[in-house]
Biopython code that builds the backbone (N, CA, C, O; Angstrom):
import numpy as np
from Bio.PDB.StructureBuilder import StructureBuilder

atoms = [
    (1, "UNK", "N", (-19.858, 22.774, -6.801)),
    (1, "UNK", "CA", (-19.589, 24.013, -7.511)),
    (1, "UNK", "C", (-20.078, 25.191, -6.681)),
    (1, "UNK", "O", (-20.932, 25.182, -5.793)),
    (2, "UNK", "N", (-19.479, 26.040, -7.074)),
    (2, "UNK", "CA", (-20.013, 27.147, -6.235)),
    (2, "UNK", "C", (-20.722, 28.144, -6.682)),
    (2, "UNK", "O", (-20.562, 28.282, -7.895)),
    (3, "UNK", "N", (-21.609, 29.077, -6.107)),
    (3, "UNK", "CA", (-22.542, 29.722, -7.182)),
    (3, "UNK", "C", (-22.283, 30.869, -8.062)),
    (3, "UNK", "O", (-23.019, 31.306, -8.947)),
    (4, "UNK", "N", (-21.449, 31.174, -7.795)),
    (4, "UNK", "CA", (-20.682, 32.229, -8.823)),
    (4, "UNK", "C", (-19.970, 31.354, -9.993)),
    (4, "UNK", "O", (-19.766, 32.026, -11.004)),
    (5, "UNK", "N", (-19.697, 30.477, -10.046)),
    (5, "UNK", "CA", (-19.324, 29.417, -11.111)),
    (5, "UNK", "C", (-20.622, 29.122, -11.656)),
    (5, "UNK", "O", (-20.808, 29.623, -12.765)),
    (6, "UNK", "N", (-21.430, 28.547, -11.251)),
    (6, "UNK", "CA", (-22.686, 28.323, -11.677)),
    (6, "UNK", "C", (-23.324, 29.353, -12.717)),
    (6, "UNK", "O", (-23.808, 29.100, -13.820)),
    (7, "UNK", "N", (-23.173, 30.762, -11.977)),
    (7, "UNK", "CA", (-24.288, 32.025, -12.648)),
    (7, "UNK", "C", (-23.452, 32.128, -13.949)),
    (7, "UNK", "O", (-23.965, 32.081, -15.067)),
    (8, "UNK", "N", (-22.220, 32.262, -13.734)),
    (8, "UNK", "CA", (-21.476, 32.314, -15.238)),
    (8, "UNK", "C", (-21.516, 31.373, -15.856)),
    (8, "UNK", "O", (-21.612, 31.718, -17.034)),
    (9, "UNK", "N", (-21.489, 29.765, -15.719)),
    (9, "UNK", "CA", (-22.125, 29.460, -16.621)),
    (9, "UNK", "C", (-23.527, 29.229, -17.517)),
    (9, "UNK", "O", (-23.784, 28.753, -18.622)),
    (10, "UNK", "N", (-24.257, 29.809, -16.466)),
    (10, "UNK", "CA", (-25.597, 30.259, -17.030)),
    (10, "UNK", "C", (-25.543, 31.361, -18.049)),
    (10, "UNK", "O", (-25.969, 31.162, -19.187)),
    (11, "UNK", "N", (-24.937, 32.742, -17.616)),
    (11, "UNK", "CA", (-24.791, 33.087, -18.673)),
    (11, "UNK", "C", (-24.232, 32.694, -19.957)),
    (11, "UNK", "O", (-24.825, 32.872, -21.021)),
    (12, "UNK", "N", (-23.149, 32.190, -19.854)),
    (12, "UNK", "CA", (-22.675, 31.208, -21.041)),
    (12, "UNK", "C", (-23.542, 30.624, -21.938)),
    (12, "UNK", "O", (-23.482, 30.663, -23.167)),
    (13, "UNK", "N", (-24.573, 29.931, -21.045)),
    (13, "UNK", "CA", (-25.630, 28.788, -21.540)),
    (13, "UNK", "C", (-26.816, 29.464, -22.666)),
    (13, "UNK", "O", (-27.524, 28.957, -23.536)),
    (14, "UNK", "N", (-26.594, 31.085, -22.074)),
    (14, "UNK", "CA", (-28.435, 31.630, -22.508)),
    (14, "UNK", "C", (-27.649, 32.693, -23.600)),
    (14, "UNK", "O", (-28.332, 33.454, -24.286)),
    (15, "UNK", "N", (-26.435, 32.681, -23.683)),
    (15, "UNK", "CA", (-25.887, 33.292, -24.892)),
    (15, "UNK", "C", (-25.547, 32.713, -26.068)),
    (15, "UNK", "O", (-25.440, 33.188, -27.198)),
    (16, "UNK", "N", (-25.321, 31.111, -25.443)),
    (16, "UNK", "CA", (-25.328, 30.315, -26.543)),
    (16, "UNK", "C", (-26.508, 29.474, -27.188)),
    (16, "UNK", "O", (-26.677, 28.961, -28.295)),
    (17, "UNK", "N", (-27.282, 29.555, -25.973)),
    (17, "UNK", "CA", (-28.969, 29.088, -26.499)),
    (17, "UNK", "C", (-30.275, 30.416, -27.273)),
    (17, "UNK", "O", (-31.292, 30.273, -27.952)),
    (18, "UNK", "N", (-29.635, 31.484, -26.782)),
    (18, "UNK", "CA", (-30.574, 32.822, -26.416)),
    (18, "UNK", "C", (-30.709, 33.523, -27.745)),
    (18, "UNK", "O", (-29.730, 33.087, -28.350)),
    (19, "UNK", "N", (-31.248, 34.236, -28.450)),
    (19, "UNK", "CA", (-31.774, 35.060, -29.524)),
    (19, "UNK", "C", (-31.649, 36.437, -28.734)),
    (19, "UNK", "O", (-31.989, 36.586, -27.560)),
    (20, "UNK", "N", (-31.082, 37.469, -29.600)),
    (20, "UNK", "CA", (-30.983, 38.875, -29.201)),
    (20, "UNK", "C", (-32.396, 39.720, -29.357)),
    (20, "UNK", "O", (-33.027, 39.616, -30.409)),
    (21, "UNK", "N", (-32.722, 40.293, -28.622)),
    (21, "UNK", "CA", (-33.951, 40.893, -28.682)),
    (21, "UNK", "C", (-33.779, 42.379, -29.502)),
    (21, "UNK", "O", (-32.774, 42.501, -30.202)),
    (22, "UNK", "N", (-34.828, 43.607, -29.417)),
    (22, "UNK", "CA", (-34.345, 44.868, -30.055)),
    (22, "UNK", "C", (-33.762, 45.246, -29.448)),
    (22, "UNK", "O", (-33.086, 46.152, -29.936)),
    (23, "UNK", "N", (-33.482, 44.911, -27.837)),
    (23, "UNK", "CA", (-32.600, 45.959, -27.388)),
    (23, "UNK", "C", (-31.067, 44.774, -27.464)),
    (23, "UNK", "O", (-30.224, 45.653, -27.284)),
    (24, "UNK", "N", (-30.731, 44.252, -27.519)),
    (24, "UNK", "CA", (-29.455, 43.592, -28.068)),
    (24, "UNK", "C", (-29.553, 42.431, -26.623)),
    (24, "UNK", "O", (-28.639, 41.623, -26.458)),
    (25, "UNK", "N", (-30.459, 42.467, -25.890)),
    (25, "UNK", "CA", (-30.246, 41.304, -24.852)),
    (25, "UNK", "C", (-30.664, 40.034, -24.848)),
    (25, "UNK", "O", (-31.829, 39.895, -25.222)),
    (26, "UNK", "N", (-30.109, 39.099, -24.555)),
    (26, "UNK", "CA", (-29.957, 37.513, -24.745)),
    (26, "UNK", "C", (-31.427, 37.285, -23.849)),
    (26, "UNK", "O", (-31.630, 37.774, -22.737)),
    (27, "UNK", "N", (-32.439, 36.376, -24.658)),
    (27, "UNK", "CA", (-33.061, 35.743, -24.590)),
    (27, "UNK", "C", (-33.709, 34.514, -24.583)),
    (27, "UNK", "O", (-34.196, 34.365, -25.703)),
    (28, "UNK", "N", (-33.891, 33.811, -24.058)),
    (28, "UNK", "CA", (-34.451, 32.087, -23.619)),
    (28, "UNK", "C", (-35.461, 31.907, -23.264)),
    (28, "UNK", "O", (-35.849, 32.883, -22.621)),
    (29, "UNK", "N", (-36.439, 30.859, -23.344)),
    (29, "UNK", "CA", (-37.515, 30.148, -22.517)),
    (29, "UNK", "C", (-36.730, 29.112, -21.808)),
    (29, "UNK", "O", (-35.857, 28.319, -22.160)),
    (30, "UNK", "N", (-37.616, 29.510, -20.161)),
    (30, "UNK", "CA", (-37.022, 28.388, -19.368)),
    (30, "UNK", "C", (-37.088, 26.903, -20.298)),
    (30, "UNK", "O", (-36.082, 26.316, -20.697)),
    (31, "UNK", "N", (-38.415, 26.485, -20.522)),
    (31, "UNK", "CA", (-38.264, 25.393, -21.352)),
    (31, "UNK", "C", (-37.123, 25.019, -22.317)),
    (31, "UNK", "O", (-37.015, 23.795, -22.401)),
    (32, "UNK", "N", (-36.331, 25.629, -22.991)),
    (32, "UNK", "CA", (-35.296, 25.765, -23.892)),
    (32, "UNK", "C", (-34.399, 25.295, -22.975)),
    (32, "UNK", "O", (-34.247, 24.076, -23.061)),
    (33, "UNK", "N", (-33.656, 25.911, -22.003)),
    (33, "UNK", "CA", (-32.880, 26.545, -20.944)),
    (33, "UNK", "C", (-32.725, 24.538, -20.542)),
    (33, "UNK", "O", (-31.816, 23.799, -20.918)),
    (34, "UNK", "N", (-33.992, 24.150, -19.666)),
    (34, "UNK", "CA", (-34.479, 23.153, -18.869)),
    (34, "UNK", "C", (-34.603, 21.887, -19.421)),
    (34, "UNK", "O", (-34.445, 20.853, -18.772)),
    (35, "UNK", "N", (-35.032, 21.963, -21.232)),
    (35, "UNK", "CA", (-34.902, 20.494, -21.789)),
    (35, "UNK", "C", (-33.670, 20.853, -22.562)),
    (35, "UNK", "O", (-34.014, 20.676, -23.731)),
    (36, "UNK", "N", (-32.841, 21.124, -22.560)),
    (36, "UNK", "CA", (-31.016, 20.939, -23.235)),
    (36, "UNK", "C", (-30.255, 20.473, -22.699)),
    (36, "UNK", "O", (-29.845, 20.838, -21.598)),
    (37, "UNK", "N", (-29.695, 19.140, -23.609)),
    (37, "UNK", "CA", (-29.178, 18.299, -22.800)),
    (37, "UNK", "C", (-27.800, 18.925, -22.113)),
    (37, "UNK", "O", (-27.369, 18.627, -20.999)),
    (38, "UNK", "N", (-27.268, 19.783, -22.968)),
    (38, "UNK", "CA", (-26.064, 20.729, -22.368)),
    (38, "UNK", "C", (-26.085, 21.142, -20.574)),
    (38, "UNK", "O", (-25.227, 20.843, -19.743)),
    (39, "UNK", "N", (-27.159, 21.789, -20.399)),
    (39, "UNK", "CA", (-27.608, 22.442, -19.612)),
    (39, "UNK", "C", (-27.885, 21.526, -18.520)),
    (39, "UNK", "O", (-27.682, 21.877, -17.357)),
    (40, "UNK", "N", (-28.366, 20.291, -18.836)),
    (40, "UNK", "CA", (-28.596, 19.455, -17.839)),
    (40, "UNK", "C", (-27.343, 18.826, -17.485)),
    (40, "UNK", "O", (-27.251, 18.364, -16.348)),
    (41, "UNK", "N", (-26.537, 18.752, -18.138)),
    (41, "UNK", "CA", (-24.974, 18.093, -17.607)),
    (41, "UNK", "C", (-24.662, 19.330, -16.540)),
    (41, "UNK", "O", (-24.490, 19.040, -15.356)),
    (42, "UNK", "N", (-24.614, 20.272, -16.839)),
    (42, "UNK", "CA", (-23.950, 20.913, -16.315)),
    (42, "UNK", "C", (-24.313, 21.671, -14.998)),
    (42, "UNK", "O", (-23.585, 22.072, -14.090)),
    (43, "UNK", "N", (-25.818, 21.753, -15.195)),
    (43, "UNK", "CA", (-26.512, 22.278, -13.587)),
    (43, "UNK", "C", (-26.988, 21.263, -13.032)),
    (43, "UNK", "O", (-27.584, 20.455, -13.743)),
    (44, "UNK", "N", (-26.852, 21.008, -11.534)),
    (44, "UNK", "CA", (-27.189, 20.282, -11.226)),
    (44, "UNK", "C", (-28.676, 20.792, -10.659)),
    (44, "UNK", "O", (-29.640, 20.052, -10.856)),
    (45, "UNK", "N", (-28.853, 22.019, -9.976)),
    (45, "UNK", "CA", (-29.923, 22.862, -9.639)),
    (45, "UNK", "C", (-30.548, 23.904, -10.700)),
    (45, "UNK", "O", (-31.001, 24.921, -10.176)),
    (46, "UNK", "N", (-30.640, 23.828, -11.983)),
    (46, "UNK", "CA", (-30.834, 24.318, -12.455)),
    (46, "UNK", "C", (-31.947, 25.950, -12.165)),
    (46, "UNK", "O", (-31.832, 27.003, -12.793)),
    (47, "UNK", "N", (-32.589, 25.757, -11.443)),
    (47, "UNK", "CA", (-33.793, 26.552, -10.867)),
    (47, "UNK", "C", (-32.916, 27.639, -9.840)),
    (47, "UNK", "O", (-32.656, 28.830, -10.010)),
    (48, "UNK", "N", (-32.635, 26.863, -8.898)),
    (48, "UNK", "CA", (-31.497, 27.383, -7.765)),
    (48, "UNK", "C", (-30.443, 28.425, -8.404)),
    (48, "UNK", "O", (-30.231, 29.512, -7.867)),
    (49, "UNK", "N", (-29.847, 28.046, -9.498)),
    (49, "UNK", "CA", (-29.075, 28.437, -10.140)),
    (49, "UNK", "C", (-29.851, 30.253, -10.719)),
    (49, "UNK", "O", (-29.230, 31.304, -10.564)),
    (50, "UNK", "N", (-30.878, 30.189, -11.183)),
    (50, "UNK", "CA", (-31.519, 31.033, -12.265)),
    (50, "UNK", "C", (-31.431, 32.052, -10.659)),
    (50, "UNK", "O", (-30.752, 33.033, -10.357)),
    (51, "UNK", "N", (-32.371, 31.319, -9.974)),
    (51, "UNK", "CA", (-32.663, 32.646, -8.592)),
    (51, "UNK", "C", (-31.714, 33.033, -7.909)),
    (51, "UNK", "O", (-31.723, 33.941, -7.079)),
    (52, "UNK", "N", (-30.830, 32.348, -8.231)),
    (52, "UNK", "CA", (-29.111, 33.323, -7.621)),
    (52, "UNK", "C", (-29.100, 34.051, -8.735)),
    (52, "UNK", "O", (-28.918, 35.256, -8.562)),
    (53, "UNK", "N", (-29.253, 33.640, -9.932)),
    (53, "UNK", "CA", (-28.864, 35.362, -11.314)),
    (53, "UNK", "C", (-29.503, 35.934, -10.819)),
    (53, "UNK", "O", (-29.023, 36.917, -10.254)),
    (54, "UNK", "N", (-30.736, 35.728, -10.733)),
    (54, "UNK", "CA", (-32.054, 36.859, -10.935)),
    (54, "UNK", "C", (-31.752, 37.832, -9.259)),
    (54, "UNK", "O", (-32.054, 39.019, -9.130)),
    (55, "UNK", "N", (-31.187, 37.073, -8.276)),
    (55, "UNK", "CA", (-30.710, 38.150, -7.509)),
    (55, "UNK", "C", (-29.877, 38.868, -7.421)),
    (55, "UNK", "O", (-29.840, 39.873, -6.712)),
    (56, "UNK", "N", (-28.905, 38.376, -8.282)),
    (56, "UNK", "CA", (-27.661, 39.395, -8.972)),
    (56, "UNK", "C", (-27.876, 40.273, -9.789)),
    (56, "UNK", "O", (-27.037, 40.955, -10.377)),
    (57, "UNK", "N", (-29.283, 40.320, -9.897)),
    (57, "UNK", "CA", (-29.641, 41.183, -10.847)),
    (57, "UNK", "C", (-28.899, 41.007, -12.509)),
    (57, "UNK", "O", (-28.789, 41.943, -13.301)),
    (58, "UNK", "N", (-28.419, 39.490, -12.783)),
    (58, "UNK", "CA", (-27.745, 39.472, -14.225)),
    (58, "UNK", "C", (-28.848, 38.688, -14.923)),
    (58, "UNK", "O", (-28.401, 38.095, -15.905)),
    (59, "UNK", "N", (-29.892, 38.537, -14.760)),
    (59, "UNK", "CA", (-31.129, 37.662, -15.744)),
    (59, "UNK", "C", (-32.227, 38.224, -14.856)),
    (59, "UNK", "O", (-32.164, 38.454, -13.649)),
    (60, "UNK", "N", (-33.389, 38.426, -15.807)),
    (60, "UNK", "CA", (-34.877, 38.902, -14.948)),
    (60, "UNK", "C", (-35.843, 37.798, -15.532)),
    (60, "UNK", "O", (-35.565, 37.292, -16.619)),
    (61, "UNK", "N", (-36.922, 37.427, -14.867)),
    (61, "UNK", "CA", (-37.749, 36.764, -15.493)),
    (61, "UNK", "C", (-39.191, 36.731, -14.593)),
    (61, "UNK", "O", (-39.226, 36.625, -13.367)),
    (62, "UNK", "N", (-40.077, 36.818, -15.265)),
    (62, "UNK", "CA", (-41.565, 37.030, -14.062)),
    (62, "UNK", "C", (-41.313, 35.683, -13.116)),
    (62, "UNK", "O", (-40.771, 34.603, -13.351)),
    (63, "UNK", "N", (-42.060, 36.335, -11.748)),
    (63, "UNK", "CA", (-42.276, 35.107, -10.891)),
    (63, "UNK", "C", (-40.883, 35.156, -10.175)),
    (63, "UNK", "O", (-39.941, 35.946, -10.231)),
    (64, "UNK", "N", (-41.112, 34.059, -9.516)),
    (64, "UNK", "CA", (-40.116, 33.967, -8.130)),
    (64, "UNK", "C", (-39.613, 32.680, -8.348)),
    (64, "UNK", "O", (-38.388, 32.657, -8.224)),
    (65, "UNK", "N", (-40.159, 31.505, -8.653)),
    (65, "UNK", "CA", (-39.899, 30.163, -8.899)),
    (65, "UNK", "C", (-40.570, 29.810, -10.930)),
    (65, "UNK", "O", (-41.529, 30.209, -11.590)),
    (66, "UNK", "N", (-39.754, 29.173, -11.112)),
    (66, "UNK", "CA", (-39.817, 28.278, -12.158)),
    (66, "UNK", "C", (-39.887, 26.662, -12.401)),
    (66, "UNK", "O", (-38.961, 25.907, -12.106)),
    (67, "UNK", "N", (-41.133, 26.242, -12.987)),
    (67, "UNK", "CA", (-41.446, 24.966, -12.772)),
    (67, "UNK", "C", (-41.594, 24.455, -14.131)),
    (67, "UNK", "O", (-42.371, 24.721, -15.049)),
    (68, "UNK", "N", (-40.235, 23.321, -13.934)),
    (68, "UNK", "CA", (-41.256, 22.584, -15.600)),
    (68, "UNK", "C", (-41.884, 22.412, -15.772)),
    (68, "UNK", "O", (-42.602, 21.931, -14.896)),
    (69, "UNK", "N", (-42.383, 22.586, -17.076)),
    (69, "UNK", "CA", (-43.888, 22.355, -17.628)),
    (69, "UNK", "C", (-44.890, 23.204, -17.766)),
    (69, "UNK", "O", (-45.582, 23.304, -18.779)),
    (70, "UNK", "N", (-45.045, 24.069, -16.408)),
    (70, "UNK", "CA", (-45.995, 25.206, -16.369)),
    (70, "UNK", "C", (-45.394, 26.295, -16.824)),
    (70, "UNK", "O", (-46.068, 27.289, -17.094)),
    (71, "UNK", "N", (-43.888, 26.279, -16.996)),
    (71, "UNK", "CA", (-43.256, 27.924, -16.789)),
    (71, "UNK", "C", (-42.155, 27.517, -17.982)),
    (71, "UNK", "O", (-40.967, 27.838, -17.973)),
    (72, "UNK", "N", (-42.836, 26.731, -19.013)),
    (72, "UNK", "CA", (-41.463, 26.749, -19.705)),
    (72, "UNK", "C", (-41.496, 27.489, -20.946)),
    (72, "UNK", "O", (-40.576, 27.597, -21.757)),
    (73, "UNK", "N", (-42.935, 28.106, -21.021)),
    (73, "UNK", "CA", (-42.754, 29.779, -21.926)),
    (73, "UNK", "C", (-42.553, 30.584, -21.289)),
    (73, "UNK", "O", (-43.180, 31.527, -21.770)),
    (74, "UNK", "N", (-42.142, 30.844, -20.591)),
    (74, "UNK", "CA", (-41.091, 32.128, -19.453)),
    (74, "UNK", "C", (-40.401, 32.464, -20.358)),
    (74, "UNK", "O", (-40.078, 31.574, -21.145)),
    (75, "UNK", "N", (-39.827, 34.085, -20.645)),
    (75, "UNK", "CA", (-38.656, 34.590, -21.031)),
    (75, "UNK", "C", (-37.863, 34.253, -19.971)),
    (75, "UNK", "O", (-38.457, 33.961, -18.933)),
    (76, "UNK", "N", (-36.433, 34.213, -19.974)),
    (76, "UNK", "CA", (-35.701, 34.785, -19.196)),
    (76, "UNK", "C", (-34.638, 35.444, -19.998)),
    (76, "UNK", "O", (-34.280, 35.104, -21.125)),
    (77, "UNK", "N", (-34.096, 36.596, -19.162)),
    (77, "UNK", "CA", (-33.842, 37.655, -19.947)),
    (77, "UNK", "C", (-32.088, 38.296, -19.272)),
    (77, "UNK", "O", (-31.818, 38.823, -18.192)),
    (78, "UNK", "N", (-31.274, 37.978, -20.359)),
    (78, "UNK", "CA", (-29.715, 38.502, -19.934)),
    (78, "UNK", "C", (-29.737, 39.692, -19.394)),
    (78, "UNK", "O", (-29.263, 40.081, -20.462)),
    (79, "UNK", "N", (-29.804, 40.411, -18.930)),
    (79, "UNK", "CA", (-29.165, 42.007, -18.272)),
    (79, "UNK", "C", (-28.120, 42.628, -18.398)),
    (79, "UNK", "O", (-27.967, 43.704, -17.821)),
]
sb = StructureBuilder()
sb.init_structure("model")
sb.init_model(0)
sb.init_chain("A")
sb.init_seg("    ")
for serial, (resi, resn, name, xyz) in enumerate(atoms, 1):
    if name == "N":
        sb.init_residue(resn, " ", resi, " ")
    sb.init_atom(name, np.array(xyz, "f"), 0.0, 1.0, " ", f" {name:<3s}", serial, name[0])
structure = sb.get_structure()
């Protein structure tokens, strides 16, 4: 797959997993994101995947890397 296929379906993923915040933007914990079985069919890099959004500037989330377990109360956050 290629990564522009990928980022859109990420967004897909965190709009259909995600809660709207006050300002109307889609919200997730990596943990959410990382144990769904959806999500796991479908990314194979799941992590890889997030840090291509987050350089597209279409999802923000603290930190540079995301690790299960330690980082799976992370927001990550639609744009």
């Amino acid at each position: 797959m290629n990564v522009e296929h990928e980022v859109s379906l990420l967004v897909e993923e965190i709009k259909r997993m995600g809660k709207q915040d006050a300002d109307g933007k889609y919200v997730v914990t990596f943990g959410e994101l990382f144990e769904d079985e959806r999500c796991a069919n479908i990314f194979e890099a799941l992590v890889g995947t997030l840090r291509a959004a987050k350089r597209k500037k279409i999802i923000t989330f603290e930190g540079e890397l995301l690790l299960q377990g330690v980082h799976n109360h992370v927001e990550i956050k639609l744009l």
